[in-house]
C-alpha positions in Angstrom: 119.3 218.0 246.4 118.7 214.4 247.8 120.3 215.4 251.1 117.5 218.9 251.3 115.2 216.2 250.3 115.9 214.1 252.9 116.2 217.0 255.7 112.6 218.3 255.0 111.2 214.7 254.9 112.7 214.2 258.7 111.0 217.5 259.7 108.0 217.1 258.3 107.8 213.4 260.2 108.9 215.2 263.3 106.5 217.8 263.2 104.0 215.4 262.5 105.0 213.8 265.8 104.3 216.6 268.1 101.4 215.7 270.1 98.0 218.2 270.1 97.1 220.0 273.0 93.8 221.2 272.9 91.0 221.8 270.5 88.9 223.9 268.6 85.6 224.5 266.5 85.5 224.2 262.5 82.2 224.1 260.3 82.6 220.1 260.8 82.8 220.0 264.3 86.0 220.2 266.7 89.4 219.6 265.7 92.4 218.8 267.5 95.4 221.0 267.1 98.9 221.3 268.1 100.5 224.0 270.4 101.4 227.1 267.6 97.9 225.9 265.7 95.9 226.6 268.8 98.1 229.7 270.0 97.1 231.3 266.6 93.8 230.5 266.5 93.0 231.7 270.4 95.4 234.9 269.1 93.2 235.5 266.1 89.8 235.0 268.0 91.0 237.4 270.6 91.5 240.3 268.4 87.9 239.7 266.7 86.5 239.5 270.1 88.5 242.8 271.1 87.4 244.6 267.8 84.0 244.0 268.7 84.2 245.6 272.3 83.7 242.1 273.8 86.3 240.5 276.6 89.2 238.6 275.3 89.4 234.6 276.2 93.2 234.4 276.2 95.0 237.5 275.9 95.7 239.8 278.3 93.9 243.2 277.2 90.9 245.4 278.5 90.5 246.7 274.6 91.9 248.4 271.5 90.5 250.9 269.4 87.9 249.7 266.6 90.0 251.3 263.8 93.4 249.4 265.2 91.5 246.1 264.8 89.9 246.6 261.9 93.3 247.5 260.6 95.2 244.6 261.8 92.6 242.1 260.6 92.8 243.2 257.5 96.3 243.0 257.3 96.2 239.7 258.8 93.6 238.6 256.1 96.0 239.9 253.3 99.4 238.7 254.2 98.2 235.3 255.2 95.7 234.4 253.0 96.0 231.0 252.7 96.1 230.1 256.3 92.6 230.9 256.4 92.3 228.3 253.3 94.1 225.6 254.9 93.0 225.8 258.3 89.6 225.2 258.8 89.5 226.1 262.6 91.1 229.6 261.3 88.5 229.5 258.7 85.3 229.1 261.2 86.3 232.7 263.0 85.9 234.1 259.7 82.5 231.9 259.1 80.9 232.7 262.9 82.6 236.2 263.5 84.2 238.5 260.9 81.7 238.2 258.3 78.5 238.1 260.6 80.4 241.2 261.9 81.0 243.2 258.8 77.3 242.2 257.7 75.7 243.4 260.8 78.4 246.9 261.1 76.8 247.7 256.7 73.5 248.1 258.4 74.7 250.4 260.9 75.1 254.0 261.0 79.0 253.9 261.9 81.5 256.6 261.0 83.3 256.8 257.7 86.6 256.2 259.7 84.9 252.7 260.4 83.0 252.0 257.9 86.1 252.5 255.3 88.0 249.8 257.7 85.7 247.2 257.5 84.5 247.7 253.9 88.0 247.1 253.1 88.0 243.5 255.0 84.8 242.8 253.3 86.6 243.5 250.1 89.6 241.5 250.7 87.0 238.2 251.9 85.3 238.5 248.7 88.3 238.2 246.6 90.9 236.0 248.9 88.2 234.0 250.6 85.4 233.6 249.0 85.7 229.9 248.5 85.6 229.1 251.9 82.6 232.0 252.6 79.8 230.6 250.2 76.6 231.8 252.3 78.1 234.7 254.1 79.5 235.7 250.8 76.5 235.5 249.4 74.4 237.8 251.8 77.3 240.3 252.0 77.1 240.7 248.2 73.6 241.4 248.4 74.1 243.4 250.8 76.4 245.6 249.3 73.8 245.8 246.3 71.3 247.1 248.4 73.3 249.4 249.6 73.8 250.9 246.2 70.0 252.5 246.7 70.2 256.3 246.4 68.4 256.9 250.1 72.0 255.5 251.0 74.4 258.5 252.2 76.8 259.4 249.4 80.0 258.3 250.1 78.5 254.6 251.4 77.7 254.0 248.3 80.4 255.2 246.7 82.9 252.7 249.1 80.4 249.7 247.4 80.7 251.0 244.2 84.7 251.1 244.4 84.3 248.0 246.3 82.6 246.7 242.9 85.0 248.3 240.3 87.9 245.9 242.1 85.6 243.2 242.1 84.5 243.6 238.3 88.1 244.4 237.0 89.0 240.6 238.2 87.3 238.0 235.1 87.9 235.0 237.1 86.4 236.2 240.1 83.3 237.5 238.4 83.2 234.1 236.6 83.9 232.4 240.0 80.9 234.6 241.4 78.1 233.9 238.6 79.1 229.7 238.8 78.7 229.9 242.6 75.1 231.6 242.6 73.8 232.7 239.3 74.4 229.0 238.1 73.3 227.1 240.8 69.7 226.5 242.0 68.3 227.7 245.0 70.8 230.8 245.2 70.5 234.3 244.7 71.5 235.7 240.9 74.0 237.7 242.8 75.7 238.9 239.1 72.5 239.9 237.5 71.4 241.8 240.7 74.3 243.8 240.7 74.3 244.6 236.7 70.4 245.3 237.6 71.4 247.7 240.2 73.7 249.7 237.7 70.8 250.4 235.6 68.8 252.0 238.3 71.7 254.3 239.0 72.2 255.4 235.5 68.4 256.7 235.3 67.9 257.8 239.0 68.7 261.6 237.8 68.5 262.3 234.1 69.0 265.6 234.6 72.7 265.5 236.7 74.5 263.3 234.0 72.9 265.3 231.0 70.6 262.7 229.6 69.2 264.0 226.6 68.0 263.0 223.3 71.4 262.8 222.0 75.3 262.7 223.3 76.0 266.3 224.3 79.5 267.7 226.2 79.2 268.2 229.4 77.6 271.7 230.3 80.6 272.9 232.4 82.7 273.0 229.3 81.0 275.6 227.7 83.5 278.2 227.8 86.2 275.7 225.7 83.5 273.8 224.2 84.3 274.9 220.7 87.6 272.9 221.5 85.6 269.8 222.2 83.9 269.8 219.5 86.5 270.4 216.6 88.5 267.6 218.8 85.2 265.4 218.8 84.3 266.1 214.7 88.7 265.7 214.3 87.9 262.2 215.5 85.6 261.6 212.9 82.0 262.1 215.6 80.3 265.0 214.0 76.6 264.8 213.8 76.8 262.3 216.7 77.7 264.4 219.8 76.6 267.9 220.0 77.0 271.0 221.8 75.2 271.5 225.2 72.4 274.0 225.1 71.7 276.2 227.9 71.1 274.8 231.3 70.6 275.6 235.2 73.1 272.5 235.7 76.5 274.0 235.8 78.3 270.3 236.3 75.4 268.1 234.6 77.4 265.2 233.2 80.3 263.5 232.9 83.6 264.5 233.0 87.1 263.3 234.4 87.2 267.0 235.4 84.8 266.8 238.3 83.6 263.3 238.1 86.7 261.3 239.4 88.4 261.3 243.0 92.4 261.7 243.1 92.0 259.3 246.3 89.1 256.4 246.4 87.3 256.5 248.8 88.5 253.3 250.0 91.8 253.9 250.0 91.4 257.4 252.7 91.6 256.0 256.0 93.4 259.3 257.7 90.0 260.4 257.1 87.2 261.1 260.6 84.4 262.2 258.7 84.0 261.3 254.7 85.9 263.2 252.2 84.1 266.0 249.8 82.7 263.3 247.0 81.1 264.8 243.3 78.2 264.2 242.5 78.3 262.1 239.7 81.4 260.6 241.5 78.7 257.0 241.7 77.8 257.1 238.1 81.8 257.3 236.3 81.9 254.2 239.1 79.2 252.7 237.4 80.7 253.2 233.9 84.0 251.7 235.5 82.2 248.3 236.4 80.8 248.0 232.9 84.2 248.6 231.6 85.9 246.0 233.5 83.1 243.9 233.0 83.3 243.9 229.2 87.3 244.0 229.0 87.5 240.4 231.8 84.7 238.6 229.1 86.8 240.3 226.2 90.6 239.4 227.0 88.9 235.9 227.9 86.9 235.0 225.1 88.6 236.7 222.1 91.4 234.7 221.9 89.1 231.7 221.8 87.3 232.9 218.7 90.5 232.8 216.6 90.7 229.9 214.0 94.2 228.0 215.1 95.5 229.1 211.5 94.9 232.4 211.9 97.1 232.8 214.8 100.3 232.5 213.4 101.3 235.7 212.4 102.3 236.0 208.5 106.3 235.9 207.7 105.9 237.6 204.3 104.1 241.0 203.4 103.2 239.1 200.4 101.0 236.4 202.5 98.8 239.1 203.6 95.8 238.8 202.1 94.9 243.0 201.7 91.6 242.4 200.0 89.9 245.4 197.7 91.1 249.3 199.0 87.4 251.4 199.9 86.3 254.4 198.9 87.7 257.2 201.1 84.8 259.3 202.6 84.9 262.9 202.7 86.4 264.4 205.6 88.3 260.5 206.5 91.1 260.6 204.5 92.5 258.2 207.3 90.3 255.4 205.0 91.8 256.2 201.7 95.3 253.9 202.3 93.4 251.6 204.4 92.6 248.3 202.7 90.3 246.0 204.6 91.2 242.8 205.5 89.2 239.6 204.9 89.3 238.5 207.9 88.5 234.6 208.7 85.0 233.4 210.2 85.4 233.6 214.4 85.1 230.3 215.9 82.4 229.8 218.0 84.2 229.1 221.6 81.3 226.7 222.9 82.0 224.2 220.3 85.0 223.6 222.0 84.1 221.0 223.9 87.3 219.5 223.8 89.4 222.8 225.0 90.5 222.8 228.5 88.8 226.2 229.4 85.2 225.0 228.1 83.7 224.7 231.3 84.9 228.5 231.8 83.3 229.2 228.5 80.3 228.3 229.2 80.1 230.3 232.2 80.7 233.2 229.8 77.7 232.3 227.9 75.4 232.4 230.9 77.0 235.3 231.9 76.3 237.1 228.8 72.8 235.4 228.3 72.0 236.8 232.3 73.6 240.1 232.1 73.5 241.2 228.2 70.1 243.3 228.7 71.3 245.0 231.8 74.3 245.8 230.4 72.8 247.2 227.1 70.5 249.3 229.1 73.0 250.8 231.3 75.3 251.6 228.2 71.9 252.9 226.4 71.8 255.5 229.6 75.0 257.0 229.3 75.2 256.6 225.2 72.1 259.7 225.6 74.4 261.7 228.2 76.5 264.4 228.5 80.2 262.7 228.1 83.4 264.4 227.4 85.5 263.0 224.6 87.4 260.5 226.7 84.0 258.9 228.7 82.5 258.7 225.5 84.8 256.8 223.8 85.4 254.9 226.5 81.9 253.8 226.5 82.2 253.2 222.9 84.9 250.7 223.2 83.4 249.3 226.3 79.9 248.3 224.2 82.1 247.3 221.2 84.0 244.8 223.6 80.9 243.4 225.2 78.9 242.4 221.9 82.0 240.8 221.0 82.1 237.6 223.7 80.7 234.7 223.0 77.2 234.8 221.6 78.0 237.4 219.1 74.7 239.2 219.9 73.9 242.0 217.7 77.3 242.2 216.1 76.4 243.8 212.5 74.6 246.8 214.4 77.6 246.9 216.8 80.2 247.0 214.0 78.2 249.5 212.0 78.9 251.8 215.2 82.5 251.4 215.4 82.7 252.4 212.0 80.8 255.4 212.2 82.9 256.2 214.9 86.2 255.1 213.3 87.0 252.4 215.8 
């Protein structure tokens, strides 16, 4: 160990003794670099230049197709990450080039074999890069939230929405997000504009995801929709969700029937032209952001709210405290051997002010306190649309979960729904 010790010390001081060669331009003005620093970089530059149908500086080329480039930038961004981090001259092509690039290439009317390439870079900046991207990651966010506007072709807004879902299923980069704009003065609420955004999609056509004055079943599942139902009122739902009634909307609602894509979007880049996309394809997206949404605060702030007794699991049947067996109802003979347990008062996570994750709480706070309404509206939408049993108590759970994190907002209406529904 001392003598690999010793060998990487004498490498690193002869590395360190290799003389630069030239220079190049970083956010805080020119650097000098050394010969394989400087390679990469012209490289790197080269290929951005090529990509965008402009004439190379160093390498040897007349051109490459867009969709090559696009391709091998991406991979390029993925599988070497953090020399983007660590190099800031590597990090100023991304600030001056790739990101003014993908900004200005959303706003165009490009093909879907383009467009998928380069939303795909965007995606992997936001989540690899974002540190290092704090303006240009905060127009491209708006941007991709005004995308979301329904006079945007179909399947452009269903790449941003998939775009999103990854985004939303990640709790540390939502958090990372919100204490980068939401919390600071002088930027854009990025969070709250996109949770904003979801509620306009959820009421921009009633009448395609069965909005009604109560939870129906999707209409296309009329002819089994007897079925549904027994399997809805089995679960302990009747008098909640009914029956469809007639309609002139064959597919109005939601369904993982029609409603879901075998291959995102994202994800189809053999594709010319975009791929056949449902039409309510943007609004199970939409329910998928909400979901990841509530589970990243959930699996975060739960485990907070646990007194430090209480977390040690019991060695004994006997140090189970069962509490006082309730009255089974009729039809729920699931209740009738099920004691409740008195369970201990939650701890409020932001008096923590000694735990090492308290600065992380309190972004959870703003976050709920910036995005609850949104978020309750959205769910509200969809609560009063056609679901089949699987959206629905999806959505169920996903509501439950967010009332749960860390304010505690409305939580004796919440918990009367999860009972009613046997959650």
């Amino acid at each position: 160990m001392c003598m690999l010790q010793l060998n990487l010390t004498n490498f690193l001081e002869v590395a360190l003794e290799v003389p630069t060669i030239g220079e190049a331009p970083s956010e805080n003005g020119p650097i000098q670099l050394r010969a394989a620093a400087l390679d990469a970089y012209r490289v790197f530059n080269d290929l951005c230049l090529l990509t965008e149908a402009h004439k190379p500086l160093f390498l040897k080329s007349t051109g490459i197709p867009q969709t090559f480039g696009l391709e091998l930038i991406e991979s390029i961004l993925t599988h070497h990450s953090e020399v983007f981090l660590s190099h800031p001259e590597q990090a100023n092509i991304l600030r001056i080039r790739v990101m003014p690039f993908i900004i200005s290439s959303l706003s165009e009317k490009l093909s879907f074999a383009v467009t998928v390439r380069i939303v795909r870079i965007l995606y992997t900046l936001l989540r690899r890069h974002l540190d290092i991207l704090t303006s240009e990651g905060e127009m491209a966010l708006g941007l991709l939230t005004h995308m979301l506007d329904q006079d945007t072709a179909l399947w452009k807004r269903s790449l941003c929405l998939e775009v999103l879902r990854d985004i939303f299923v990640q709790a540390s980069l939502i958090r990372r997000i919100f204490a980068m704009y939401d919390a600071q003065e002088g930027r854009k609420p990025i969070l709250r504009d996109i949770v904003a955004a979801f509620v306009r999609i959820s009421t921009e056509k009633p009448a395609l995801i069965g909005r009604g004055p109560q939870s129906t079943i999707p209409t296309a599942n009329q002819n089994n929709g007897g079925s549904d139902q027994a399997l809805l009122e089995a679960s302990g739902v009747s008098g909640i969700i009914s029956s469809p009634s007639a309609s002139n909307e064959p597919l109005a609602g939601l369904s993982t029937q029609w409603s879901s894509m075998k291959v995102a979007c994202i994800d189809q880049l053999d594709k010319i032209n975009p791929p056949v996309i449902p039409d309510t394809y943007i609004y199970s997206l939409t329910l998928t952001c909400i979901g990841g949404f509530a589970d990243g605060l959930a699996k975060f702030i739960l485990p907070l709210t646990v007194p430090e007794k209480s977390r040690k699991k019991p060695s004994k049947q006997s140090d189970i405290d069962s509490g006082t067996p309730v009255e089974p109802r009729p039809g729920n003979e699931r209740y009738a051997s099920t004691p409740f347990k008195k369970n201990p008062v939650p701890v409020n996570p932001l008096t923590l002010e000694d735990h090492a994750l308290y600065e992380q709480v309190k972004i959870c706070a703003g976050i709920v306190d910036e995005c609850w309404p949104a978020v309750l509206a959205t769910c509200s939408t969809f609560l009063y649309a056609a679901l089949d049993s699987e959206y629905y108590h999806t959505l169920v759970r996903y509501v439950c979960l967010f009332y749960k994190p860390p304010t505690l907002k409305c939580f004796n209406e919440i918990e009367m729904i999860c009972f009613m529904h046997n959650y």
